[in-house]
N, C-alpha and C positions, 0 to 999 in steps of 0.2 A: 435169420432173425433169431435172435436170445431168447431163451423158454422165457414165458411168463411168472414161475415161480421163484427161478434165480435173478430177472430182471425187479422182480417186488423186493426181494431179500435183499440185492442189493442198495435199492431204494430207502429201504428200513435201514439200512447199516448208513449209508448217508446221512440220515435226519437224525441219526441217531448220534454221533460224530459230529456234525453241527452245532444239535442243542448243548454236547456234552462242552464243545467250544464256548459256547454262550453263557453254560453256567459253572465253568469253571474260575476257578481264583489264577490258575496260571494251567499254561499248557507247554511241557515240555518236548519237543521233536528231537529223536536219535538216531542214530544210526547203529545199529547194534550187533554188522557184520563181524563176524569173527568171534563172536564170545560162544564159547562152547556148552552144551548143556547144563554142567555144575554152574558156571556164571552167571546166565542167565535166568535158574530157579533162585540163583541168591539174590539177584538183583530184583527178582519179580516181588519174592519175600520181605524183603528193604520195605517197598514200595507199595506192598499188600497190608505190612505192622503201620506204615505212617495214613496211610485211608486212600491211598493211590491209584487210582485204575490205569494198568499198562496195557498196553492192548499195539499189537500189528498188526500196521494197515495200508492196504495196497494204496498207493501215491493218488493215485486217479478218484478215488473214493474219497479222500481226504481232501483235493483239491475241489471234488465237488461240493462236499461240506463246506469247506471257505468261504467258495461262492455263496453259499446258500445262507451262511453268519456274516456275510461282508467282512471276509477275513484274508481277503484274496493276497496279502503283501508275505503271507505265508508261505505261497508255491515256490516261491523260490529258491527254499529249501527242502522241498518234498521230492529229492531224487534218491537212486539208491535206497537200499533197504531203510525203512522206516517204520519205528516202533514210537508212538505217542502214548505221554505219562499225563492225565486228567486230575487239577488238586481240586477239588473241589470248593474245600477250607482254609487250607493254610499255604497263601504263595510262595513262600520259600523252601518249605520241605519237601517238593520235587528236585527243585533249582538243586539243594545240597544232598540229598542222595546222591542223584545222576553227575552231578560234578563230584563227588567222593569216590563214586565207583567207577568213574573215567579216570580219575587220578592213575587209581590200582590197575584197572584194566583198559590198557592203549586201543583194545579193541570197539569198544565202546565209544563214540565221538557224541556231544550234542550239537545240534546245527542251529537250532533257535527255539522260538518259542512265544507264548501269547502271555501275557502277567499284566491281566485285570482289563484287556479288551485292546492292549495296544500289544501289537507283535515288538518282537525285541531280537535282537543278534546275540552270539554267544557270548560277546563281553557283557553283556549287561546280566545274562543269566549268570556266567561266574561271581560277579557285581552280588549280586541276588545271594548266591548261592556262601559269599564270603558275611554273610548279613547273620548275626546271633537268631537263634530260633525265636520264639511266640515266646516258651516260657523264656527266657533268657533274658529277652526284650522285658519282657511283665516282672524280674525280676531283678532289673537294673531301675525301672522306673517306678519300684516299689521301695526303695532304697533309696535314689533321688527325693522321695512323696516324705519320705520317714526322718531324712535326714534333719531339716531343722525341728521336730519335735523331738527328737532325740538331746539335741544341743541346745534345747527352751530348756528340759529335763535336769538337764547336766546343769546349764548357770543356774537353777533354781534350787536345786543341791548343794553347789559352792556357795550359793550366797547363804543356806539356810546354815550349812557348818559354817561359812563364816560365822553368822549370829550368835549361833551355839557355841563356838570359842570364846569369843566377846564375853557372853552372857554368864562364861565362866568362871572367866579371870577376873 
């Protein structure tokens, strides 16, 4: 029979993984055998500058979290070593770290992931991950918003030098 203090501890790292499931904006799963210590402190780094909680976690714990968030279409991919990325805020800046730095380092695989309460396969995280950032986003659709007072601006100008030509001659 398991001590009672490691059987609690493990209890609290469950519910603790579930809620994190629950209130995260996306949840990225990897496989992160083979990358060697410098890699893995740069990737952690990546992922610690964007607001990211990475954490490794033994499969069975995480599957029991699933269960416990009705998340269970996940276990699927919880084989092999597995390290989960927690966005909290922003669904895409997992998705494009971890697919930036699987680019560079072959070691590193994603296998899926949760983005916004629905699990997803790794096409759709690439999908994700190939998506302009937050500002990016907010600085195309601020530009889009600008565009016709920009061009009200401008005919309002031509018409006024026109005038002022006229008004000249």
């Amino acid at each position: 029979m398991p001590n009672a203090n490691i059987l609690q501890e493990k209890q609290q790292v469950v519910s603790e993984v579930a809620s994190k499931l629950r209130e995260s904006a996306s949840t990225i799963v990897a496989d992160y055998r083979g990358l060697n210590v410098a890699q893995a402190t740069e990737l952690r780094k990546r992922l610690r500058e964007a607001g990211i909680d990475f954490q490794v976690l033994k499969n069975t714990l995480v599957r029991r979290a699933t269960a416990e968030a009705e998340l269970t279409e996940l276990d699927s991919v919880l084989t092999g070593p597995t390290a989960v990325a927690f966005s909290k805020d922003d669904v895409i800046a997992a998705a494009k770290i971890l697919s930036e730095f699987a680019k560079k380092n072959d070691a590193l695989k994603v296998k899926g992931g949760i983005v916004e309460g629905r699990v997803v396969g790794v096409d759709q995280i690439k999908a994700l991950a190939d998506l302009p950032s937050r500002e990016g986003l907010l600085s195309m659709l601020l530009s889009v918003l600008q565009a016709p007072i920009r061009n009200f601006a401008l005919a309002v100008k031509a018409v006024s030098e026109k005038q002022e030509g006229e008004a000249q001659a």
